[in-house]
N, C-alpha and C positions, 0 to 999 in steps of 0.2 A: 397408332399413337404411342408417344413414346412409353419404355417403360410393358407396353405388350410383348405376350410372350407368342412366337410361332411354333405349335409341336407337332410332334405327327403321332398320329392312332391308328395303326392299319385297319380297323371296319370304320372310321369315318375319312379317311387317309387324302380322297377326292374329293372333299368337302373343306376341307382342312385347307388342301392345297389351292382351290378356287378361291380362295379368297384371299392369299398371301399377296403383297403385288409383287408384278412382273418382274422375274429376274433384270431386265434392263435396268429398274427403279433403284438396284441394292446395290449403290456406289460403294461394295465390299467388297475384300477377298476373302475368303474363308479358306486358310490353310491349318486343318485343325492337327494340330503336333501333337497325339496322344500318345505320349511314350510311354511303355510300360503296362497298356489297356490290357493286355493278353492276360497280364500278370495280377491286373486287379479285379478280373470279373471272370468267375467259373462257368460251365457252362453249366446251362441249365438240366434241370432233370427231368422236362415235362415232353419229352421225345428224345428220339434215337437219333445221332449224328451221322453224316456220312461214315460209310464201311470202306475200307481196303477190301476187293477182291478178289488180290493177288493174282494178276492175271501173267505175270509171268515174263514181261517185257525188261529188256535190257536197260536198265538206270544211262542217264546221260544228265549231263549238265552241259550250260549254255546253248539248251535247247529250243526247239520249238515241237508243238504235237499236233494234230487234229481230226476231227471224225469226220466221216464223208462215206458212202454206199459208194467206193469205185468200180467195185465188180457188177452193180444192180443188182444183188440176190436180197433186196429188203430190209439187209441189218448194215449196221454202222465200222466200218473199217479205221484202222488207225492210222496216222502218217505221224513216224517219230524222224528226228533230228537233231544229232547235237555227239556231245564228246564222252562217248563210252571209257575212259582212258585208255588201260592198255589196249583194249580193243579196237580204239581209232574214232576215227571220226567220220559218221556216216550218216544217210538219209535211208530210212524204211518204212516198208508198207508193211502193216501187219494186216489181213487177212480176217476179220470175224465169222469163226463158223460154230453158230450156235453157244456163244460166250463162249470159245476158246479164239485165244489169238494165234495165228499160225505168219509164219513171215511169209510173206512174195517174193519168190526167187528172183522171180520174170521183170519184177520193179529197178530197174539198174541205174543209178542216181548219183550223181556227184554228192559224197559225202561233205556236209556243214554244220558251220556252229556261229554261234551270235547274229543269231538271222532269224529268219522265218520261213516255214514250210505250213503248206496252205493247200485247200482243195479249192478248185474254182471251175466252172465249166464256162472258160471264157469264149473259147470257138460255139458256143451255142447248139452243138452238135449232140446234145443229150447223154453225153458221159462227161464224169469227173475229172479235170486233167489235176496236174500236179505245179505250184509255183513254190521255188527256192528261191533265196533270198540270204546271202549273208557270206562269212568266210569260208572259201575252199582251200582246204592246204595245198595242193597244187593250182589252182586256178585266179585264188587271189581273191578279193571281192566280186561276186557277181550276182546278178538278180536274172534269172530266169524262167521259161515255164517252159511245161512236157505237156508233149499233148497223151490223151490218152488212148492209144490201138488197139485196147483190147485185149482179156486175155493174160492183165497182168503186167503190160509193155508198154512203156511211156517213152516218145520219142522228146529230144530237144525242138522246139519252134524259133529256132534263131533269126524270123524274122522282127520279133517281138524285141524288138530293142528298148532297153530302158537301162539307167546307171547300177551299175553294182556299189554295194553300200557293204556294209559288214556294221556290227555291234546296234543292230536296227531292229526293224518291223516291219510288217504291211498287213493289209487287209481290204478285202472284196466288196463294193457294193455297189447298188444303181443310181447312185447320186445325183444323176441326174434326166433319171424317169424317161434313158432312151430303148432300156431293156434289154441292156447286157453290162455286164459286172465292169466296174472301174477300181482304178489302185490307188489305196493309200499308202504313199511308201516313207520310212524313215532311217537314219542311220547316219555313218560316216563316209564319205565319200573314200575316193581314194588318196586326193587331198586333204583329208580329215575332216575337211567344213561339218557343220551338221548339217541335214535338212529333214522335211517335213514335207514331202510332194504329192499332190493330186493327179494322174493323171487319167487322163478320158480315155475310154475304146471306144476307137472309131471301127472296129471291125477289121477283120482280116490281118490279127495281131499287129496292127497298128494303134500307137497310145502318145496321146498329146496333152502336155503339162494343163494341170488349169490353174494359171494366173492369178485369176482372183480371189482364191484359198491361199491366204496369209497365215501360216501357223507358223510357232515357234521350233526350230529345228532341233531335233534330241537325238539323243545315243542311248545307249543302255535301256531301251523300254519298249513298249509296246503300245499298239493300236486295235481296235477296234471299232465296227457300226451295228448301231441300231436306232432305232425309232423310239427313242427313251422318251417326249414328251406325245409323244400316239398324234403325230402329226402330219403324217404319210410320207416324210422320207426320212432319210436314214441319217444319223450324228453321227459326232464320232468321239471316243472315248480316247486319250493322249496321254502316255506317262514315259516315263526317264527322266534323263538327266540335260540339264539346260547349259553345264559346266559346272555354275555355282551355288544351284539347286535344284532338288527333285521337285516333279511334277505328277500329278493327277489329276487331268480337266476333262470336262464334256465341251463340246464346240458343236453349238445348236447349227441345224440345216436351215438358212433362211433364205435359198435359190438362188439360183443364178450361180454358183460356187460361189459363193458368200459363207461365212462361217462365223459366229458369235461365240464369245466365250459364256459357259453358263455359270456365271458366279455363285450362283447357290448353293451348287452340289458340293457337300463335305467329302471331303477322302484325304487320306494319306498321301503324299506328293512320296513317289519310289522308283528307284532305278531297277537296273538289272533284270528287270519286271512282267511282265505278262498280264494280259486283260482281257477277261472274256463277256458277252453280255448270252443272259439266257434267260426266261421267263422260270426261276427252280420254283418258287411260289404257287406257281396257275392262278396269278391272280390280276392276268393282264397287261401288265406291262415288263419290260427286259427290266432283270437287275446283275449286277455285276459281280465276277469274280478276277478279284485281285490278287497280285503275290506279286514279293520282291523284296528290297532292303531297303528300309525304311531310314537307314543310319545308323539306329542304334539294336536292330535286331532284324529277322523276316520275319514275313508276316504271308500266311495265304487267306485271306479276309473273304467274306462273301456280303458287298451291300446291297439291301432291298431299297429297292424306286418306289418313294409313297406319294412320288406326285407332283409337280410346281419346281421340281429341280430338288428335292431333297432328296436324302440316299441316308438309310439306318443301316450299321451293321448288324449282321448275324452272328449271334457271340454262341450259338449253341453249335456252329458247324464248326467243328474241330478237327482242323485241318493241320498238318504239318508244313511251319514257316519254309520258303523256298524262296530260292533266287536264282537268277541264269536261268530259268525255268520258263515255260509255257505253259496256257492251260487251256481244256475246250471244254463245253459243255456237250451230252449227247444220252438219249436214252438206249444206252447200249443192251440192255435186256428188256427193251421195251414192256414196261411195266407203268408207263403214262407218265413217271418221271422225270428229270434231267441228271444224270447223274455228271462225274467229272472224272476228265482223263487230265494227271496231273505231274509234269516231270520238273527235275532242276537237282539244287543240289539245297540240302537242309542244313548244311556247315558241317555235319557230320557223315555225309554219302550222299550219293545220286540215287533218285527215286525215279521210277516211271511207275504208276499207280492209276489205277479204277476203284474210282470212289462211288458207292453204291447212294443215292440220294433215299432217306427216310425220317426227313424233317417233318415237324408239324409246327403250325402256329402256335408263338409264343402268347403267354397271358398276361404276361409283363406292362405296365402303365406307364405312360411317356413322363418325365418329368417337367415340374412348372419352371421357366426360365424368367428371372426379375432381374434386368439389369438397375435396379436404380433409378435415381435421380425423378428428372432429367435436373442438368446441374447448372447453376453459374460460375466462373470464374473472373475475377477481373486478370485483362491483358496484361501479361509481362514481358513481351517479346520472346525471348530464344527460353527465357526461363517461366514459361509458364508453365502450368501443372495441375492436375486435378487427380482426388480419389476416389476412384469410381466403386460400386457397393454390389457386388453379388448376392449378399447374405441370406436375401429373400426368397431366392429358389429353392426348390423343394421335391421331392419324390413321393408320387402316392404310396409307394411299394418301401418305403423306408432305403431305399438303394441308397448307397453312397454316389456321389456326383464328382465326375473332370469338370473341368471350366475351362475354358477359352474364349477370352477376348479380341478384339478385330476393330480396328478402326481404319475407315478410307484418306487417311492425310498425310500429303508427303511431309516426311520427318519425322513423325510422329511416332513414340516408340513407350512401352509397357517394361516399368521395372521389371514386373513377371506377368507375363501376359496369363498364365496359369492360375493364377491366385483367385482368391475370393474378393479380394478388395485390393487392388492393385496401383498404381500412381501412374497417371497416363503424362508422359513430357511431351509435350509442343510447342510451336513456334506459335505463342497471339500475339500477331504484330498487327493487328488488326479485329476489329468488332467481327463475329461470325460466326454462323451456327453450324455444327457438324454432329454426324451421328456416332453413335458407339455401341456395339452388338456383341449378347453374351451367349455364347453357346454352352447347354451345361449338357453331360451326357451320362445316360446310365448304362445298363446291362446293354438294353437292342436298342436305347432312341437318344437321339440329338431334337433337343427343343434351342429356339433360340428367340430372343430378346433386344429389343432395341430401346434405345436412349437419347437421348442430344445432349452438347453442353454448348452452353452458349456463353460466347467470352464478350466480355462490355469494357469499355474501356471508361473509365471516368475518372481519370489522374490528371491535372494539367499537365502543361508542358515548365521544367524548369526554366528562368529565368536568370542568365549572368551578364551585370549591369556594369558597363566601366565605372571608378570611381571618379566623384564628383569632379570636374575639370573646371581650371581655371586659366581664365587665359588674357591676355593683354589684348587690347583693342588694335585693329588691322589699319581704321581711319575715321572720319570723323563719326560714320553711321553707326563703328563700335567690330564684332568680327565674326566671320562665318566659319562654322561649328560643323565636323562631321563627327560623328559617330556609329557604332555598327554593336551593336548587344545581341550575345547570341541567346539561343535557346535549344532545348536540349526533350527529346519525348520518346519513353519506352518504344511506345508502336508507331509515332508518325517521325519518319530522318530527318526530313522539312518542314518540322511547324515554320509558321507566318508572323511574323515580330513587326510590329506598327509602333513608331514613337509618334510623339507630340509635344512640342514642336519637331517634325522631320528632321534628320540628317539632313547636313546645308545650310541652316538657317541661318540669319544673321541677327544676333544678339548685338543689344544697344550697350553701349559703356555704361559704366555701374551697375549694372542688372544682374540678378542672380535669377534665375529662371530653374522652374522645375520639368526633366522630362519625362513624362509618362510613356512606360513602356508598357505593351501587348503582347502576351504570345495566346496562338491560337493552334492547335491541332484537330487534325484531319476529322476527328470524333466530335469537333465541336468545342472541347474542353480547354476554357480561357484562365490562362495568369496576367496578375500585374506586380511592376516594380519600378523603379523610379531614381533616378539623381540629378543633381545639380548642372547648370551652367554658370558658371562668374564669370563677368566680363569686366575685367578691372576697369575704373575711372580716371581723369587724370591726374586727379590728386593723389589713387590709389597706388598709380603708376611711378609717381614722382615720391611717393613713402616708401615704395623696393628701392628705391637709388640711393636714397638715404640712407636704408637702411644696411647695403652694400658696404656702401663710403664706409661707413662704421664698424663695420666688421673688417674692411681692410687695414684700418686705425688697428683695430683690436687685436691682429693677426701681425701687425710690424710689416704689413707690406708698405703702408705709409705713414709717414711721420705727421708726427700734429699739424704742422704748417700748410702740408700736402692738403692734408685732408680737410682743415679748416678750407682751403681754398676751394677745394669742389664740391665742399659744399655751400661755401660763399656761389658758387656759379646756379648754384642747382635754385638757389635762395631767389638770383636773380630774378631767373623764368619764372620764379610762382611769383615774385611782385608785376613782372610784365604780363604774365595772363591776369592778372587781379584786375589790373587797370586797362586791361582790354586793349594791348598791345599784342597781339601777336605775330606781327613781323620780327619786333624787337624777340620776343620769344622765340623763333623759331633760330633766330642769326646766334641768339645766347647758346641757343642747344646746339648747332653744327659747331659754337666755338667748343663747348666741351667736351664733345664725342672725336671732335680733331684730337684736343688735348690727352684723353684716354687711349687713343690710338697711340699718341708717342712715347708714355708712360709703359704702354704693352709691350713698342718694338724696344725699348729701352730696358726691356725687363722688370722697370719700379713695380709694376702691377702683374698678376699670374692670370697668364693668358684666360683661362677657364673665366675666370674673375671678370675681368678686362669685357669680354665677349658679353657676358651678361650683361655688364651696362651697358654696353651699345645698344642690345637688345630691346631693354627698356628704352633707352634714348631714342629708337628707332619709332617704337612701338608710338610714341610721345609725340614727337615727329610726324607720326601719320595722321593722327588728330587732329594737327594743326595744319594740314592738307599739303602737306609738306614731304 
């Protein structure tokens, strides 16, 4: 209901999240922009953060890492890649023996960078091979696998054809439950395009696109799979860059290669990136470690999975921000934990790092999230607007709170979507109810809150009316009248404008008549306004002639004599209608509208002038069926 707030509590975290509804429901995007979180929230004191182990690996940037048993002897082996500077640019296996790393000679690997390096044992053959993925300084872009002989020795499998990409990703899994690992691959082609590609092992290093995984194409980022909603196949985790903005999504498994976006999950949208999923909690389900450039900083982030698509950062794992980097998760001194192998470049040097895990659960209390309302507005088309109220939210733990706001509507845009009380602009060109969701966040938890506003529209429609017309009779019935009065409505373009009497009608001579005008818009909401029709009479017609004549007298376009006489004529026709001659009347009016005509080509009278009494004479004339 609106105005609830959804949080999460990791011991009731599945109970929480059962009842939120279904990511499908939350026509949102949640791109929560916490700029500057590192800097506002310490880490806590109630446990030990990941260690450096200083295990002694060569720093690279624009790398990739991973752990993997290639030798079989039980412990976890490294695979680095990426740009040592003056050292070059190379791909290694380092060797774990007994928590010391030793390199593998025997490992001989076309050196890369902005790519990916991956353990995978795609031949099914019960050892680890090796897959590269990304720039070779002599080779160009390519994507490849080594198989692995044993011993240290990875051969090329060049019948494994698949595109080389460079500034990309990839990553391993059984997507579709045939029982050998398939590729998700990402990057720039060698045409640049981006893409984002699925494809299938059919066996015997052969791999075929799948189709119907539609994802957005990225550079600069990375991929991952796991089983984030514990639903027995694998998602997939998606970050970089789209050109015009960073990305971090989950893309729910829902068969068949089908892929959902999961709108619920909060994160950082980050290029240059790396993404890892690992259970570091033991608390049942994979959660993720991040890193990359966020824009205004790096960031190596770890968020815990509480459930329903929601994801809390861990503010006590303090990590060093990184980009062009990779990261794997692995219990490398097997001690029941996940610890982290962690490379890139921190803006200040290239790291390669083992991070010892010795977290414990935080005591920390979620915050209550109040978005307000729910609100009305009346519609104003492009200039609608509303203030929407955070103020109600609250922290048990007195924490101070970010905020972020999120609404699903195109156009619609947040003076400061950060604010506690913010001014939301949209387009109500129309009655309709839409949500609005506030995310507030503390130390370790994102709670979030929903709202509606519903815009009503109850304005009429303006109404603009020709002025009153007046007009001379067409014939004896009197004259047919159009007019057209517009109207004018914030949210509807086409209100519906009714008169009465219609446009058309025929108005009798002498009559003044009232037209009632309607407008009606789309919501319902009715105006009225109104004016005149005069249908002059013929006596009314035969007092403009008159009144003509006299003005021409009074102008010296005619002299007394002139004008005495036409109006001697005019005099005629009203004694001939009097006495119910109208033949006689009609012969009197063609003699004087002959006469005005000679006066005009003779110039005694000015054209303009001239024209108008014919007009009337005309008008006069038609009355008398003539």
């Amino acid at each position: 209901m609106p105005g609830a707030s959804q949080r999460v509590h990791r011991p009731v975290a599945r109970a929480i999240a059962a009842a939120l509804p279904h990511p499908d429901k939350l026509h949102w995007v949640l791109a929560l922009l916490l700029i500057g979180l590192a800097a506002a929230y310490t880490c806590r004191a109630d446990g030990p953060t990941f260690t450096d182990v200083e295990a002694g690996l060569l720093g690279v940037t624009d790398s990739s890492v991973a752990w993997g048993d290639c030798d079989g002897d039980g412990d976890l082996d490294a695979l680095v890649a990426g740009n040592a500077g003056t050292v070059g640019v190379f791909s290694r296996v380092y060797r774990n023996d007994a928590g010391a790393f030793i390199l593998e000679a025997n490992a001989v690997l076309p050196g890369l960078s902005l790519g990916t390096a991956a353990w995978v044992d795609y031949a099914l053959d019960g050892r680890l091979d090796v897959f590269l993925s990304g720039l070779s300084p002599t080779l160009g872009p390519i994507t490849r696998l080594y198989r692995n002989q044993g011993g240290g020795v990875f051969t090329w499998d060049a019948a494994a054809v698949l595109p080389g990409v460079s500034n990309g990703s990839a990553a391993w899994a059984d997507y579709d439950g045939d029982g050998d690992p398939d590729l998700l691959l990402t990057g720039a082609l060698v045409n640049l395009a981006k893409i984002a590609r699925l494809y299938r092992n059919d066996g015997g290093g052969v791999f075929t696109e799948e189709l119907g995984a539609v994802l957005p194409g990225v550079i600069s980022g990375s991929v991952a799979w796991a089983d984030f909603d514990l639903d027995g196949d694998p998602d997939i985790l998606l970050t970089g860059s789209l050109g015009s903005s960073r990305i971090s999504r989950i893309y729910r498994n829902d068969g068949g290669g089908l892929f959902a976006w999961e709108t619920a999950a909060v994160m950082l949208g980050v290029a240059n990136s790396s993404v890892a999923w690992a259970d570091y909690d033991r608390d049942g389900d994979p959660d993720i470690l991040l890193t990359g450039n966020m824009g205004s900083g790096l960031i190596s982030w770890i968020y815990r999975n509480d459930g329903g698509g929601l994801f809390s950062r861990e503010t006590r794992a303090a990590l060093p921000g990184a980009y062009f980097s990779s990261v794997a998760w692995g219990d490398y001194d097997r001690d029941g934990d996940l610890d982290i192998l962690l490379s890139g470049n921190t803006g200040l040097a290239r790291i390669a790092q083992v991070w010892n895990n010795a977290l414990v659960t935080s005591a920390n209390q979620p915050p209550v999230a109040d978005a307000g309302g729910p609100y009305t507005v009346e519609a104003a088309g492009t200039a609608s607007w509303v203030q929407l109220d955070g103020s109600a939210s609250s922290d048990p733990d007195g924490d101070s709170l970010l905020y972020q706001w999120f609404v699903d509507l195109p156009g619609a845009a947040f003076d400061d979507s950060t604010a506690v009380s913010p001014l939301l602009y949209f387009n109500g060109s129309s009655p309709m109810v839409f949500e609005v969701k506030l995310a507030v966040l503390d130390a370790d938890y994102v709670s979030v809150a929903t709202s509606t506003v519903t815009v009503v529209d109850t304005v009429p429609p303006t109404i603009l009316v020709p002025d009153d017309i007046v007009e001379a009779p067409e014939s004896p019935a009197g004259a047919v009248v159009t007019y057209a009065p517009l109207a004018a409505d914030v949210c509807d373009p086409y209100p519906t404008v009714e008169c009465d009497p219609p446009s058309g009608s025929l108005f009798a001579p002498g009559t003044t008549t009232t037209v009632a005008v309607t407008a009606r818009d789309h919501s319902g909401n009715i105006s009225h306004a109104s004016f005149t029709v005069k249908i002059l009479s013929q006596s009314e017609v035969i007092s403009e002639m008159q009144e003509l004549i006299d003005e021409l007298r009074s102008d010296g376009a005619l002299n007394g004599g002139q004008a005495n006489s036409f109006q001697q004529n005019i005099q005629n026709i009203l004694n001939s209608l009097a006495k119910g001659k109208t033949a006689a009347a009609r012969s009197q009016l063609l003699g004087f509208m002959d006469k005005i005509r000679e006066f005009v080509e003779s110039g005694k009278i000015p054209e303009a002038e001239g024209q108008a009494l014919l007009d009337w004479a005309s008008s006069l004339l038609a009355t008398l069926g003539g």
